[in-house]
C-alpha positions as CSV (number, residue, x, y, z in Angstrom):
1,X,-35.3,-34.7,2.4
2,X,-38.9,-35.5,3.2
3,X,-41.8,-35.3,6.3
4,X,-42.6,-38.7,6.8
5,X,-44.6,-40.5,10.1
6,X,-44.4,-43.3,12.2
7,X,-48.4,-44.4,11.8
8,X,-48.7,-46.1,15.1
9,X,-49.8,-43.2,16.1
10,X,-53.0,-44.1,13.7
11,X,-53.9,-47.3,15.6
12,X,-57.7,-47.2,15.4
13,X,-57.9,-45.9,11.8
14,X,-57.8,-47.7,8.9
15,X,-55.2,-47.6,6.6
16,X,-57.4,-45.5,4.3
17,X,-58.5,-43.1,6.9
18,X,-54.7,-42.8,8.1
19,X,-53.2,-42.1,4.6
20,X,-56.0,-39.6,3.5
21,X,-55.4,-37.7,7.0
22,X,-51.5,-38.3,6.5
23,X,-51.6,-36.5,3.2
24,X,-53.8,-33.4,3.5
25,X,-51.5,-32.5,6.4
26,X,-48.5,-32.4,3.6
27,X,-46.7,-35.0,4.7
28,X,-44.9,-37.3,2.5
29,X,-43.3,-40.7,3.6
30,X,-45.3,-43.1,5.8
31,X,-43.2,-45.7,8.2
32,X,-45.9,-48.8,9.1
33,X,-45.9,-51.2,12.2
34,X,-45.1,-54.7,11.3
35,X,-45.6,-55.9,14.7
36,X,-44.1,-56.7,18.2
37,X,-44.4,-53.6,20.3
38,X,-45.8,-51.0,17.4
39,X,-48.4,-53.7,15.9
40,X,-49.3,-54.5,12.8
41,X,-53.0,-52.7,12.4
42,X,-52.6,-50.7,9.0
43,X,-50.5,-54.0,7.4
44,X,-53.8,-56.4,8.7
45,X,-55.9,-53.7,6.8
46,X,-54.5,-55.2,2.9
47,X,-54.0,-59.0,4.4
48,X,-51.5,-59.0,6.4
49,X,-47.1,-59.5,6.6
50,X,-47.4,-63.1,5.6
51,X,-50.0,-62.4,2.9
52,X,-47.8,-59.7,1.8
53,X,-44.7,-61.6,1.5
54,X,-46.5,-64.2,-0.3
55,X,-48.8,-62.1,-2.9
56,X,-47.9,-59.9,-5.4
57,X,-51.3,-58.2,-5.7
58,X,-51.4,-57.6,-2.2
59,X,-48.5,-55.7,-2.0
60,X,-49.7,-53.6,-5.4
61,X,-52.8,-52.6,-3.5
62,X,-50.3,-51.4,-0.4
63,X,-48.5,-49.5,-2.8
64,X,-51.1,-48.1,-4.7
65,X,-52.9,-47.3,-1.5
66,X,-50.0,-44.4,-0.8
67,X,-49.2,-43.8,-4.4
68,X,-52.6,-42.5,-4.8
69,X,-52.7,-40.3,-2.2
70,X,-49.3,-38.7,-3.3
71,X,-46.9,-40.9,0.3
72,X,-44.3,-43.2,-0.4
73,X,-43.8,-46.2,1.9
74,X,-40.6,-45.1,3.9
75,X,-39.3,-48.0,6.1
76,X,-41.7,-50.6,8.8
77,X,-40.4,-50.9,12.3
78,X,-41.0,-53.8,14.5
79,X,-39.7,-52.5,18.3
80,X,-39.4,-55.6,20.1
81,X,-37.0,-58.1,22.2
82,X,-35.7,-60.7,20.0
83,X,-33.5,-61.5,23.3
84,X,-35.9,-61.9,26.0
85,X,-35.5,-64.2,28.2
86,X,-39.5,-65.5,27.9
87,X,-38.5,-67.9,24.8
88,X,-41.9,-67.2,24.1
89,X,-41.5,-63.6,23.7
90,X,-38.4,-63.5,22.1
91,X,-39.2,-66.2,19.3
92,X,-42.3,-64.2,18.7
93,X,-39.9,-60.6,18.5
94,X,-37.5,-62.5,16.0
95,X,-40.2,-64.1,13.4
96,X,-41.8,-60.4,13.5
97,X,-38.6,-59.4,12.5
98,X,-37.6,-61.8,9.9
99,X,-41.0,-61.9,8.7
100,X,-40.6,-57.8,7.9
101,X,-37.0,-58.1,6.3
102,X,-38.7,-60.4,4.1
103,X,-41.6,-58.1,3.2
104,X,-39.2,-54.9,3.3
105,X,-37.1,-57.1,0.5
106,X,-40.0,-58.0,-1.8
107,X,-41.4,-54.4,-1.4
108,X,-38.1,-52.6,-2.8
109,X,-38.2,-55.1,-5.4
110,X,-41.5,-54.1,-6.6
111,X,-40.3,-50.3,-6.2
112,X,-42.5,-49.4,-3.5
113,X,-40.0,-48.8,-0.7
114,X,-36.8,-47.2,-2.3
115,X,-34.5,-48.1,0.9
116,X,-35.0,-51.6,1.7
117,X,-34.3,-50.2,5.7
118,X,-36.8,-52.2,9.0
119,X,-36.4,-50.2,12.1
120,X,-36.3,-52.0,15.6
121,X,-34.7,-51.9,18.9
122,X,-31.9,-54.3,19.8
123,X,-33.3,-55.9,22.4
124,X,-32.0,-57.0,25.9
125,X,-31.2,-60.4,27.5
126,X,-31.9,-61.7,31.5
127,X,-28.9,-61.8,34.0
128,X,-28.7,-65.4,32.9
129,X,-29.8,-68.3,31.4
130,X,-32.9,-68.9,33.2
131,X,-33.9,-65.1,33.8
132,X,-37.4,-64.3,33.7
133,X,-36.9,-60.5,33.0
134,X,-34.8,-58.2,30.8
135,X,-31.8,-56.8,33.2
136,X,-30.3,-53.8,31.9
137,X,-27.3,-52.8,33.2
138,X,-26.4,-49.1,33.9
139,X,-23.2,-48.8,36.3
140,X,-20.4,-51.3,36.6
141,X,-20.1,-51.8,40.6
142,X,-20.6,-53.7,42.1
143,X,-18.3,-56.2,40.4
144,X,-21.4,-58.6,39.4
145,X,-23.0,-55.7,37.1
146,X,-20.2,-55.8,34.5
147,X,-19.7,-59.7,34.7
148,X,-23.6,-59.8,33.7
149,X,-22.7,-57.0,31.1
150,X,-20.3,-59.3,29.6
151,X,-22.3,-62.3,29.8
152,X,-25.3,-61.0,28.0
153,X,-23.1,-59.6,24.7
154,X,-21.0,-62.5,24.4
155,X,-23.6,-65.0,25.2
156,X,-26.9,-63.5,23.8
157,X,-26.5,-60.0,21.9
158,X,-23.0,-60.7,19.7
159,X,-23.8,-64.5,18.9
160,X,-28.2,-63.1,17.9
161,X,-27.1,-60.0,15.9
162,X,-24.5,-61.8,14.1
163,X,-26.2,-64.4,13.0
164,X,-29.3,-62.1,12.0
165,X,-26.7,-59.2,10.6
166,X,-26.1,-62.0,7.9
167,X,-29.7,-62.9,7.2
168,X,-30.2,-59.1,6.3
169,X,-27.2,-59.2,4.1
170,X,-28.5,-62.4,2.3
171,X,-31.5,-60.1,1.7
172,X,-30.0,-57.2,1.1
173,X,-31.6,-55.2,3.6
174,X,-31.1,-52.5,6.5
175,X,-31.7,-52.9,10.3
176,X,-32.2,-49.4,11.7
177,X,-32.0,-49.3,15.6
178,X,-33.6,-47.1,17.6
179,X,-31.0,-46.6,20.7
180,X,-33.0,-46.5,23.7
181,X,-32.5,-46.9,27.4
182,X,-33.8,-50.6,28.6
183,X,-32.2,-52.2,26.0
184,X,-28.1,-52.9,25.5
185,X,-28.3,-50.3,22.3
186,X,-29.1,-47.5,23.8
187,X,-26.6,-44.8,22.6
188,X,-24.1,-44.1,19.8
189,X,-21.1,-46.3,21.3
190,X,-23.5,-49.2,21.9
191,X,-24.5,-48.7,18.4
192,X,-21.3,-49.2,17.3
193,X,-20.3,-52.0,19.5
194,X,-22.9,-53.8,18.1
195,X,-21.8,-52.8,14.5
196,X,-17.9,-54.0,14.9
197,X,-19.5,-57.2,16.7
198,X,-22.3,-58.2,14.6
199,X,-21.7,-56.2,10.9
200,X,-22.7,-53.1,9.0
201,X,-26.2,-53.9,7.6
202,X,-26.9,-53.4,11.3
203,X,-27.1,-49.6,12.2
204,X,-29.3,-46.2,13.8
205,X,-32.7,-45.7,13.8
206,X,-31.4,-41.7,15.0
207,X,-33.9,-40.6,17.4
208,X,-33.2,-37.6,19.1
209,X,-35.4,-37.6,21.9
210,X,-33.8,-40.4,23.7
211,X,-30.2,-38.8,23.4
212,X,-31.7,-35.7,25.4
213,X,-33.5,-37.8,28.0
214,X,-29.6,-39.3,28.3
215,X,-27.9,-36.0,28.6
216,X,-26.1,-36.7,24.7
217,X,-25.8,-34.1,22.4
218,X,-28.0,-35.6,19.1
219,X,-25.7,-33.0,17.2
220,X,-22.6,-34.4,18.4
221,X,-24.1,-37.9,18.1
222,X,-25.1,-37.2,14.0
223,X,-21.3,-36.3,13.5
224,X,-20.1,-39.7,15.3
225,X,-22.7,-42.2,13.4
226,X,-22.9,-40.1,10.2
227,X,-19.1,-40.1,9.8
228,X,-19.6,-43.7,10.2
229,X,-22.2,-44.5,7.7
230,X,-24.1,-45.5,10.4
231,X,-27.2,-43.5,9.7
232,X,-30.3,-45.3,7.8
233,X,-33.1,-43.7,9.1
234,X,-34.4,-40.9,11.4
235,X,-37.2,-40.0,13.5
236,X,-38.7,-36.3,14.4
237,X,-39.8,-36.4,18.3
238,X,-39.1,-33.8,20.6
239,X,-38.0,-33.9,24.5
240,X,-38.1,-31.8,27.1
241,X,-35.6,-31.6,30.3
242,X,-37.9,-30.1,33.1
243,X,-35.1,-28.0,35.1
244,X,-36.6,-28.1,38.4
245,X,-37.6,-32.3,38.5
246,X,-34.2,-33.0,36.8
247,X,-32.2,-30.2,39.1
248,X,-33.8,-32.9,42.2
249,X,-33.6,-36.1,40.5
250,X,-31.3,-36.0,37.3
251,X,-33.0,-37.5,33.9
252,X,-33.6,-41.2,34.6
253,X,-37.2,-41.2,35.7
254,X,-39.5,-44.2,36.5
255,X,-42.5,-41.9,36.8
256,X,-45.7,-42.5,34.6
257,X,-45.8,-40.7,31.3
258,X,-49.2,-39.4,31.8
259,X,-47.2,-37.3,35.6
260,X,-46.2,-34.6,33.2
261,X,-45.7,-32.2,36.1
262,X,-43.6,-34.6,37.9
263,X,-41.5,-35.4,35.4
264,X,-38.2,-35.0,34.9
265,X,-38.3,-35.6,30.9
266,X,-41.4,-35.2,28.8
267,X,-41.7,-36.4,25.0
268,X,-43.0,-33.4,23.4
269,X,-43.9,-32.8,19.3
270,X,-41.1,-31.0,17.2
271,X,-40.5,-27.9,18.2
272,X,-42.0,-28.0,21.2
273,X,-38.9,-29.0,23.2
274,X,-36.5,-27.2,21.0
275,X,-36.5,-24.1,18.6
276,X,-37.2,-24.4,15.6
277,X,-33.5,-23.2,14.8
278,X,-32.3,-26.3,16.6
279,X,-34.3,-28.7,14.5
280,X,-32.7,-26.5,11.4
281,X,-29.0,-27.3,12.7
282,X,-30.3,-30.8,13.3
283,X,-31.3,-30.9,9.1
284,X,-28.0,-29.2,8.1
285,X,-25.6,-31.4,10.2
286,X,-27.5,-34.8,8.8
287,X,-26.7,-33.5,5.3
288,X,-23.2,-32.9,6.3
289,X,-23.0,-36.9,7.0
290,X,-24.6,-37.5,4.0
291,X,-28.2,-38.4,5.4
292,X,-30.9,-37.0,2.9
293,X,-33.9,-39.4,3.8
294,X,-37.2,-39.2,5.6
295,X,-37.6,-37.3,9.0
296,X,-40.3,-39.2,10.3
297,X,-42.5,-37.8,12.9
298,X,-43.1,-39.9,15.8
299,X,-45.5,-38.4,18.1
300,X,-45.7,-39.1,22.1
301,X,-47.2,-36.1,23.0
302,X,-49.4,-35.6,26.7
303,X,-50.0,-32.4,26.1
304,X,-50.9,-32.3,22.6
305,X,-53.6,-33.9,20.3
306,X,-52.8,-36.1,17.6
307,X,-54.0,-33.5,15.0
308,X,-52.4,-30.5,16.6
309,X,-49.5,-31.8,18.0
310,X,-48.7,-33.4,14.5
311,X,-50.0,-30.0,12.5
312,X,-47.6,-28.2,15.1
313,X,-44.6,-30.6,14.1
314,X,-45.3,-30.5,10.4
315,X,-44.8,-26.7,10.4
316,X,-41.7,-26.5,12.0
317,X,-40.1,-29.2,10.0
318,X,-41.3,-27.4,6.6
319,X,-38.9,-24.7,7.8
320,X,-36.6,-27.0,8.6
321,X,-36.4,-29.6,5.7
322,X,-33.8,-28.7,2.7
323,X,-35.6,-30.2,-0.4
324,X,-33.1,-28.9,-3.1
325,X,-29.6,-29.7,-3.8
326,X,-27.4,-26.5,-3.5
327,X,-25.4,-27.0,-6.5
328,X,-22.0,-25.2,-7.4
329,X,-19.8,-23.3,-5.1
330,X,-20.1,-20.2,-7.8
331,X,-18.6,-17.6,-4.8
332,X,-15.2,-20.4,-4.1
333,X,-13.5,-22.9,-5.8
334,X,-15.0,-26.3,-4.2
């Protein structure tokens, strides 16, 4: 198991600048932004995703790039809305997403990414065929709310994430989705809806922080995907319940991010939300599923600086992180 980072985070530094910071803080893995929502800026630093896709030598001097500075390439992630209903938006979403299957392909092919796996949300559709706006629908009364529910997975999500569920198959890569509130994936059952719908090269992207914000267990929820197979990659971010906002207004908050104080649920660097114990039981239950990847560090942290809110999380993930195999049983028969 290994420290990686989401390097959004990195947005006005160079890929150079990013990787040499990335590295002397002893982490490992890198996860890059191929575009929609994260951007594309450390990818536009060695040409580009098309360029990449295209050139050979381009995608050497990517890989050489993190090779040098002792990272791997992990995964990219392209967040977006393939299904909005602005065709404009959504077209743009689904050739960012094709466009980094492609590249993730070509890259574990040249042996720089060892798990062909592209991280992404699933998106969510209108109310109908000429919405303007994503309509995400929490409750199932009145009666309209479910009849739009059914609409938009039979009509837009099932029909979209079939067809693209095969196009990863054809290129023998992984779609990791992050489940997230807004969009119809937003927790394990959804993520498996969509998987019994659309096909298994379609899977998590297991974030913990937005199971907490949802009042799910991310321990109980690694048992249910894990036993599923339904694990390709993870991320490290932290969340914090505020008792007193959430004891007044439960956990689904509409506040600003930067009203810590008035929040409900914060996004807070690892261990900052939760011991590190926790994030120890949260390593030792992925290995049980068989999940021994990247835990990459994604941080969205008010209260912390990039530097020490990322030193902060390095440290208790070090403590965390189980980088040898335990070998034999020598005190029990297997």
């Amino acid at each position: 198991m290994q420290i990686g980072i989401f390097t959004a985070l990195f947005h006005d530094r160079s890929i150079e600048e990013s990787f040499d910071v990335i590295a002397a803080g002893g982490i490992k893995a890198v996860e890059l932004g191929a575009g929609a929502y994260p951007g594309d800026r450390h990818l536009k630093d060695v040409g580009g995703v098309e360029k990449l896709i295209e050139s050979a030598e381009a995608r050497k001097k990517l890989g050489k790039l993190a090779a040098d500075r002792g990272l791997s390439i992990d995964s990219l992630s392209v967040h977006g809305n393939p299904l909005h209903p602005n065709h404009t938006i959504a077209a743009e979403h689904h050739n960012v997403f094709r466009n980094a299957v492609l590249l993730v392909e070509k890259l574990h092919k040249d042996g720089i990414i060892e798990k062909p796996v592209v991280n992404g949300f699933s998106g969510c559709p209108g109310d109908r065929a000429l919405a303007k706006n994503p309509n995400w629908i929490t409750c199932p009364w009145p009666d309209e709310y479910r009849e739009i529910l059914e609409w938009q997975w039979k009509k837009k999500v099932i029909p979209y994430w079939k067809a693209e569920n095969r196009f990863l198959n054809e290129h023998g890569v992984k779609f990791a989705i992050e489940a997230h509130p807004g969009f119809v994936v937003y927790n394990p059952e959804t993520v498996t809806k969509l998987r019994k719908s659309a096909g298994d090269n379609i899977g998590a992207n297991f974030d913990p922080s937005h199971f907490w914000w949802q009042g799910i267990d991310p321990l109980a929820a690694v048992r249910y995907l894990g036993n599923q197979h339904a694990i390709f990659h993870v991320h490290a971010k932290d969340t914090r319940i505020d008792p007193t906002n959430s004891g007044i207004n439960g956990n689904l908050d509409t506040k600003s991010y930067g009203e810590i104080s008035q929040r409900s649920c914060v996004f807070r660097s690892v261990g900052y939300g939760h011991s590190q114990y926790w994030w120890k039981d949260f390593v030792s239950n992925l290995l049980m599923v068989g999940y021994d990847g990247v835990l990459s560090i994604e941080h969205e942290d008010g209260l912390l600086s990039t530097k020490e809110g990322l030193q902060k999380a390095v440290e208790t993930l070090k403590s965390a992180i189980v980088t040898e195999k335990p070998g034999s049983m020598f005190w029990a028969k297997d």
